[in-house]
Gaussian input, Z-matrix of N, CA and C with variables (Angstrom, degrees):
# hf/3-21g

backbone

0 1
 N
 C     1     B1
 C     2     B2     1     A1
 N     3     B3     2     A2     1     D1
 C     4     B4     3     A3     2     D2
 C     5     B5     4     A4     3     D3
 N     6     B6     5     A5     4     D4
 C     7     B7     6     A6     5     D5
 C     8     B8     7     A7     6     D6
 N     9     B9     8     A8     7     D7
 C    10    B10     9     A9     8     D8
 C    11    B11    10    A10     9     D9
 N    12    B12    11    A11    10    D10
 C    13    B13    12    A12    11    D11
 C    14    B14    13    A13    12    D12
 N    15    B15    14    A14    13    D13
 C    16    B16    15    A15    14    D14
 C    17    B17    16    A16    15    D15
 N    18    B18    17    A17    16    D16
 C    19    B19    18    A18    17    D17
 C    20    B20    19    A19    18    D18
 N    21    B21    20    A20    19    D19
 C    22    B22    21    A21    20    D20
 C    23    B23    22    A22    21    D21
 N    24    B24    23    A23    22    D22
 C    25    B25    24    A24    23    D23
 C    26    B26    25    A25    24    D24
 N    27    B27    26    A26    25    D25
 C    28    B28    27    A27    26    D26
 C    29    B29    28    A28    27    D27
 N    30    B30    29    A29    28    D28
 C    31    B31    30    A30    29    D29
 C    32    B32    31    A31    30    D30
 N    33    B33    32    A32    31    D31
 C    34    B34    33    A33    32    D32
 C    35    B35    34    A34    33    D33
 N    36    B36    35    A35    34    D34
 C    37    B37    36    A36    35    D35
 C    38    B38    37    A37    36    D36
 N    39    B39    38    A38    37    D37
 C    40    B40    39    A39    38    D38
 C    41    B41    40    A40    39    D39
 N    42    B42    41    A41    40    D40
 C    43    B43    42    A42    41    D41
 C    44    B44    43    A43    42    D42
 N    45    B45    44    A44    43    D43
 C    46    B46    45    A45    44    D44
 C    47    B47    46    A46    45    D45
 N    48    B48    47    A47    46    D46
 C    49    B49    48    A48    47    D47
 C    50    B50    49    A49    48    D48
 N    51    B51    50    A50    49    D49
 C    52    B52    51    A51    50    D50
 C    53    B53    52    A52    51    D51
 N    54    B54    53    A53    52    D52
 C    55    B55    54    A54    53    D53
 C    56    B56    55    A55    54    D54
 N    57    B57    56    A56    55    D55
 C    58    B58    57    A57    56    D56
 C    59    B59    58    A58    57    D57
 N    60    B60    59    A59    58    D58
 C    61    B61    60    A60    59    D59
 C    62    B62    61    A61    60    D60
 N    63    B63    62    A62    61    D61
 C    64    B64    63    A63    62    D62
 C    65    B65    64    A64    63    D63
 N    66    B66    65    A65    64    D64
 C    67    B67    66    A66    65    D65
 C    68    B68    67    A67    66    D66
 N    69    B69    68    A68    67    D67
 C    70    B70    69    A69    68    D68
 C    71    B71    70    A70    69    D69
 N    72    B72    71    A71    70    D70
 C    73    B73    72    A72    71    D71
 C    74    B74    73    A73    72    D72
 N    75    B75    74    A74    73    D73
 C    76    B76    75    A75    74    D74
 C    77    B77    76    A76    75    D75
 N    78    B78    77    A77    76    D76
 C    79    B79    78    A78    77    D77
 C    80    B80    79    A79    78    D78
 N    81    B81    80    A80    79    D79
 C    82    B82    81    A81    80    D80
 C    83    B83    82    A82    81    D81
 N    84    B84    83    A83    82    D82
 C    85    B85    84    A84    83    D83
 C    86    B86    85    A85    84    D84
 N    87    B87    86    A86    85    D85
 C    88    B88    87    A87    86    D86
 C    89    B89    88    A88    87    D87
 N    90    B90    89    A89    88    D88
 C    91    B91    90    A90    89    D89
 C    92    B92    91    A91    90    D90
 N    93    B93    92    A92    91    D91
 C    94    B94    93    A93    92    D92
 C    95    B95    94    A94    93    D93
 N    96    B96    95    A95    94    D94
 C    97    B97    96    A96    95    D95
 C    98    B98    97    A97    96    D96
 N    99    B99    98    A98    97    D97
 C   100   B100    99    A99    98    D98
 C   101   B101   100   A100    99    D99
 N   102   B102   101   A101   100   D100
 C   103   B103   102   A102   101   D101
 C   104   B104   103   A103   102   D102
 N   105   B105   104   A104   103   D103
 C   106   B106   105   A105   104   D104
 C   107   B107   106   A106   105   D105
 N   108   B108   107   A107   106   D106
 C   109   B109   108   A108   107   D107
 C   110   B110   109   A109   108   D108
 N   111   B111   110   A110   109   D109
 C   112   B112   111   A111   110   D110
 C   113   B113   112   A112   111   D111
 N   114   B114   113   A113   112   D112
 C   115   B115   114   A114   113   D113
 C   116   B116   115   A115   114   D114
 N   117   B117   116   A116   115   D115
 C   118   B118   117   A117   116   D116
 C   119   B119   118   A118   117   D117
 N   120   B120   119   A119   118   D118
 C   121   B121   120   A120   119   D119
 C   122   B122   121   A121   120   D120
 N   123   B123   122   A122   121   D121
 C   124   B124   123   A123   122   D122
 C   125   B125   124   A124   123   D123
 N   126   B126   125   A125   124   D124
 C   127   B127   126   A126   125   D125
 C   128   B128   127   A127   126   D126
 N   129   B129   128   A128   127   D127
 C   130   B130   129   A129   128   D128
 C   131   B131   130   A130   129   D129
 N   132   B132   131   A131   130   D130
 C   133   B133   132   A132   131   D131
 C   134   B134   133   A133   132   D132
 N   135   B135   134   A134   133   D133
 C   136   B136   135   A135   134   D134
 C   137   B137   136   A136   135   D135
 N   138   B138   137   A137   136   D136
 C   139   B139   138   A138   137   D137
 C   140   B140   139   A139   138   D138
 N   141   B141   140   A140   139   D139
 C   142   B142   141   A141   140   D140
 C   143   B143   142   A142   141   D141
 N   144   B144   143   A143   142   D142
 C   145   B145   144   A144   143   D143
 C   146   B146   145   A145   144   D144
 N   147   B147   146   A146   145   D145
 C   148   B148   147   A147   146   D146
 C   149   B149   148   A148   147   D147
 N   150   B150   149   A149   148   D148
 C   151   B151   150   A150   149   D149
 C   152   B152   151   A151   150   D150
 N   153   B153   152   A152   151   D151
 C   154   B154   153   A153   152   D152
 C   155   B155   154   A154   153   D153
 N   156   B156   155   A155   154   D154
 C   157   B157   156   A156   155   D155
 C   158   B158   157   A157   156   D156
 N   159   B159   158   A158   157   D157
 C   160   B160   159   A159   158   D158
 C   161   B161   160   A160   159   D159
 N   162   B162   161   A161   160   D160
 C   163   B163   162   A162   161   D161
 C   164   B164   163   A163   162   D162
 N   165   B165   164   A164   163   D163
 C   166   B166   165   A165   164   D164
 C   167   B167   166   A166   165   D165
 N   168   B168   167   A167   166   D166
 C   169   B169   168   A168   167   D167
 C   170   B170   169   A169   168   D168
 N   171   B171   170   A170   169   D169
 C   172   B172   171   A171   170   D170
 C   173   B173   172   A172   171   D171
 N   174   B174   173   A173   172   D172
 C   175   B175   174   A174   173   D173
 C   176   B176   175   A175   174   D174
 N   177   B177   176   A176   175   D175
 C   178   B178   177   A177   176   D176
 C   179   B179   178   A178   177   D177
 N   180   B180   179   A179   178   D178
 C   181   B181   180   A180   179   D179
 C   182   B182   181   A181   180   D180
 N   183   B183   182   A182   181   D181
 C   184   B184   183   A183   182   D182
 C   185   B185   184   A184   183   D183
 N   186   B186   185   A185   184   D184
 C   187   B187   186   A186   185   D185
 C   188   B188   187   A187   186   D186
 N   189   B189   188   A188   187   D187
 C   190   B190   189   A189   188   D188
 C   191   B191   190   A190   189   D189

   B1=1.4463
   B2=1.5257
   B3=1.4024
   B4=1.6436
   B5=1.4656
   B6=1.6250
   B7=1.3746
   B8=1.6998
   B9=1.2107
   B10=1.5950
   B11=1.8387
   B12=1.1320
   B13=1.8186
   B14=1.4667
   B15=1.1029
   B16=1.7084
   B17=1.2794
   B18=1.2747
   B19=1.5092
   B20=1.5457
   B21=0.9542
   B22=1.6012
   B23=1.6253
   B24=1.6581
   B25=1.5442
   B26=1.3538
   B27=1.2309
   B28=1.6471
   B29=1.7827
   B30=1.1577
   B31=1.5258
   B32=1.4341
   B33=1.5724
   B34=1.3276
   B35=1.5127
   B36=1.5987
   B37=1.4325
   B38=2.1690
   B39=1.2945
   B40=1.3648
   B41=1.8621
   B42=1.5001
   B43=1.6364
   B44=1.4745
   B45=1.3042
   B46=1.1291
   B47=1.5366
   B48=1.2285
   B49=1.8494
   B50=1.7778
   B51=1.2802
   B52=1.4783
   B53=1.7700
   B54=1.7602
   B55=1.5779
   B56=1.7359
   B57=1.6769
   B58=1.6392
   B59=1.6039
   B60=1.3317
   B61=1.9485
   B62=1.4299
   B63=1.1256
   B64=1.5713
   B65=1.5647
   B66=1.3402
   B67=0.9553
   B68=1.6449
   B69=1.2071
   B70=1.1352
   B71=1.4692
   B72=1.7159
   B73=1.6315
   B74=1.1594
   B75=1.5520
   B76=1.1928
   B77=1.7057
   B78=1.4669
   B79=1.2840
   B80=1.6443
   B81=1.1452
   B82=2.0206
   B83=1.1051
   B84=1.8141
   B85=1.4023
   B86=1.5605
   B87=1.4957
   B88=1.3407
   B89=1.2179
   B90=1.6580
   B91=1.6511
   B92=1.4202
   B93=0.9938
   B94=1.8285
   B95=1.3175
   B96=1.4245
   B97=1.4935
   B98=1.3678
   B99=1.3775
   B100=1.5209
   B101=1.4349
   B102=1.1391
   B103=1.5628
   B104=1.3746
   B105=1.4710
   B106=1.2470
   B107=1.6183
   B108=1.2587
   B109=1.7095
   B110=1.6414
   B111=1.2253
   B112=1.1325
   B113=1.1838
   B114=1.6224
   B115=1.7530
   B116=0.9462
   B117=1.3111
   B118=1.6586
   B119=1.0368
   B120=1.5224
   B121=1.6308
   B122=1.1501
   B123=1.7363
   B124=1.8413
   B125=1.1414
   B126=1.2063
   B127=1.6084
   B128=1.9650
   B129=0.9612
   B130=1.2781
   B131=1.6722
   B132=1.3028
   B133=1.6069
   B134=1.8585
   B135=1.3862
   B136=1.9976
   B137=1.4522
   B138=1.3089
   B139=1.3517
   B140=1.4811
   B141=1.5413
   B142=1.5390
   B143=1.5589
   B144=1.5351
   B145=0.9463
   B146=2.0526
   B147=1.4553
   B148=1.4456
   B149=1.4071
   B150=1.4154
   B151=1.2556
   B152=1.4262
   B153=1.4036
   B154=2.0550
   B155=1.2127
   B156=1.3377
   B157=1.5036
   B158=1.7549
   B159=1.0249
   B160=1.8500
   B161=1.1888
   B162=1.5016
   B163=1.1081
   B164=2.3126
   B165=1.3375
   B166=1.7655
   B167=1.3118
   B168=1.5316
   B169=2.1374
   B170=1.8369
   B171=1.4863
   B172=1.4653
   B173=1.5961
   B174=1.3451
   B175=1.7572
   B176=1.0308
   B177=1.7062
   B178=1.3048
   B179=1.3878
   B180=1.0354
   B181=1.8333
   B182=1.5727
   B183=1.3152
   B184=2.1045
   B185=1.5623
   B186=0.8540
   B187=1.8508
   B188=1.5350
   B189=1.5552
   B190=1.0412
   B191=1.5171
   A1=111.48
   A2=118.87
   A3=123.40
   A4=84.72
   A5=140.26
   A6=154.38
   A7=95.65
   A8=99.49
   A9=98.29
   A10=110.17
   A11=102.99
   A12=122.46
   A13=97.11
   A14=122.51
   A15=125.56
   A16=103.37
   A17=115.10
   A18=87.65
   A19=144.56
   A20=121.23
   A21=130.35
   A22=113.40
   A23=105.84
   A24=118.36
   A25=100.76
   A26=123.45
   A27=137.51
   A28=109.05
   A29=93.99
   A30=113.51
   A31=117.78
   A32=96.15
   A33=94.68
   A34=143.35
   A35=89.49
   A36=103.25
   A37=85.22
   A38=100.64
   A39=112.23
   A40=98.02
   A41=102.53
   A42=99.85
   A43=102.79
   A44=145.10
   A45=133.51
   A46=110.08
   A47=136.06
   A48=98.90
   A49=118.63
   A50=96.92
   A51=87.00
   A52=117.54
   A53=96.75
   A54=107.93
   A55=95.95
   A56=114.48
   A57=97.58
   A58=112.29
   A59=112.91
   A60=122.55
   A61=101.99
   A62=156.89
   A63=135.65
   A64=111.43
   A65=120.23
   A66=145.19
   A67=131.28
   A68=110.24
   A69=127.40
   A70=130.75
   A71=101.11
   A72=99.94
   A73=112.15
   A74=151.02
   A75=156.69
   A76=83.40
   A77=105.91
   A78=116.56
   A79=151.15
   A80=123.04
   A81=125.52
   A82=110.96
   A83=132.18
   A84=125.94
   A85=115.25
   A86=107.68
   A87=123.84
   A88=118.86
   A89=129.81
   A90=97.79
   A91=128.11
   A92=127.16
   A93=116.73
   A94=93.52
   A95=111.65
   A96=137.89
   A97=113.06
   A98=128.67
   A99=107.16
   A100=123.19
   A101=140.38
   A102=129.24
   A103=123.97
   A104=107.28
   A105=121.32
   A106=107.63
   A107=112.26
   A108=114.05
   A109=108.50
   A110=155.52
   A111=137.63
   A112=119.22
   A113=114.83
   A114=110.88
   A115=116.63
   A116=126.87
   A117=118.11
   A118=122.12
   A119=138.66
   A120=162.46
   A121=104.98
   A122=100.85
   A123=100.28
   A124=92.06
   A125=143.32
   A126=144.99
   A127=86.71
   A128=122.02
   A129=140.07
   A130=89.81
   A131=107.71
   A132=126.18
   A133=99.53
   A134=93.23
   A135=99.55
   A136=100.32
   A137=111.35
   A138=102.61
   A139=126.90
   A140=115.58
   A141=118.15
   A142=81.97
   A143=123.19
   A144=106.75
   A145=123.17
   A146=107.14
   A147=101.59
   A148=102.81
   A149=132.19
   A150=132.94
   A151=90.50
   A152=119.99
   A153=103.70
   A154=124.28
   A155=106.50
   A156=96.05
   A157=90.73
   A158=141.38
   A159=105.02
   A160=102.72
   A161=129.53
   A162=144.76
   A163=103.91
   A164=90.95
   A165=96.29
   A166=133.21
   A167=100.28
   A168=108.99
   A169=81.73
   A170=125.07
   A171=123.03
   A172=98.52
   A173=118.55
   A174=113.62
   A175=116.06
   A176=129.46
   A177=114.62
   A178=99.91
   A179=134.33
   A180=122.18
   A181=98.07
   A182=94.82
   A183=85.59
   A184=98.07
   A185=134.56
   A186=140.99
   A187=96.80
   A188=135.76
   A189=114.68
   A190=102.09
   D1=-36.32
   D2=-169.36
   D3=-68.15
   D4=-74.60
   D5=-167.26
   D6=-12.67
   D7=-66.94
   D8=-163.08
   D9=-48.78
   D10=-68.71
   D11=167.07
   D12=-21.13
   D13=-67.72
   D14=-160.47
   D15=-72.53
   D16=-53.04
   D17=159.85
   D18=-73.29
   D19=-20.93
   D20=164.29
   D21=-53.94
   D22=-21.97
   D23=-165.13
   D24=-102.83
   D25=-39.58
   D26=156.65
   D27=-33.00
   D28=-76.72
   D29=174.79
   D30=-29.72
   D31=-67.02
   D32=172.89
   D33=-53.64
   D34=-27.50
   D35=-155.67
   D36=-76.69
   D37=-46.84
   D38=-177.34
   D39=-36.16
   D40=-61.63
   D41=-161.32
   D42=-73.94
   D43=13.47
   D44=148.78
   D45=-109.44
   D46=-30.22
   D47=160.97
   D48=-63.77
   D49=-16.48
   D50=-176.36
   D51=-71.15
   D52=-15.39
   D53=-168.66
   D54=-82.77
   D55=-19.51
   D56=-171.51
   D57=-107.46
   D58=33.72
   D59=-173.58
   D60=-54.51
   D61=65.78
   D62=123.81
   D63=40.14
   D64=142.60
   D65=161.58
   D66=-102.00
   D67=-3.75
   D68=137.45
   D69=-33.42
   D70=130.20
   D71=-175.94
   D72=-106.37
   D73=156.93
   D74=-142.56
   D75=-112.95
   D76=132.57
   D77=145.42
   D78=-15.42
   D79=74.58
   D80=-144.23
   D81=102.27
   D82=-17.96
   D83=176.72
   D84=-92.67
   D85=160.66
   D86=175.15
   D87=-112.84
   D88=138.70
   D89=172.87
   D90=-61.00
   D91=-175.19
   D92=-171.83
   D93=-122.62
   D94=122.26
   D95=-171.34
   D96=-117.09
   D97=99.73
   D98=171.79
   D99=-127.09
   D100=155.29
   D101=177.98
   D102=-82.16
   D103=-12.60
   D104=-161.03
   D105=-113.82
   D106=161.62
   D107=-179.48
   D108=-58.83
   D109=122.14
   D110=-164.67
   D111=-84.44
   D112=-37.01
   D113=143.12
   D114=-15.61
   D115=-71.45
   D116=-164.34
   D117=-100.75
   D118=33.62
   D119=2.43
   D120=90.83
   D121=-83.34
   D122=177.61
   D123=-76.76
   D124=-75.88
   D125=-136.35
   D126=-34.26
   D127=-75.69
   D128=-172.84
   D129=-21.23
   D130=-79.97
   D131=-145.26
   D132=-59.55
   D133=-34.99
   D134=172.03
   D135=-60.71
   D136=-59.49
   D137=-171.96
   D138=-66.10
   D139=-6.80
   D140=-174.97
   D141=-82.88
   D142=-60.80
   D143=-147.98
   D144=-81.39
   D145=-8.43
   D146=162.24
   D147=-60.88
   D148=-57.46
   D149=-136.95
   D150=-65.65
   D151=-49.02
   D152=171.70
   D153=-58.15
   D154=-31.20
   D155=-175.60
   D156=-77.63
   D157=-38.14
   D158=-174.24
   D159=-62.23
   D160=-54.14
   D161=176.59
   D162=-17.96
   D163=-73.37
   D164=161.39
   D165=-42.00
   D166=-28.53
   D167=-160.34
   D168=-87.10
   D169=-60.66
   D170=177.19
   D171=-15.24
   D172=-92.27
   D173=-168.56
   D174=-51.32
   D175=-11.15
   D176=-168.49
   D177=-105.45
   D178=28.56
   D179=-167.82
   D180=-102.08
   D181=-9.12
   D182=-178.60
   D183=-90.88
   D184=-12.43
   D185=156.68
   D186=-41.50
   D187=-51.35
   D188=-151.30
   D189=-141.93

């Protein structure tokens, strides 16, 4: 019986800090501005960065 309550009270509590977020920027941060879809943003940046790392494992296979 308590289970149910705690969560309904959880919930709530969740959907009201989420209703008072600030617009305020953290200290060293910028807002994040982009022109581009950001999906395909990361997709990109995953894919730059496997392709070095195989690119890296090639010279390194005589290591092991």
């Amino acid at each position: 019986m308590i289970f149910p309550l705690l969560h309904w009270l959880s919930s709530a509590l969740c959907t009201i800090q989420s209703g008072t977020e600030s617009n305020q920027l953290l200290r060293g941060t910028s807002q994040l501005t982009l022109e581009e879809d950001i999906a395909s943003y990361l997709v990109s940046g995953v894919d730059r960065f496997f392709l070095s790392q195989l690119d890296r494992s090639v010279s390194k296979r005589e290591e092991y």
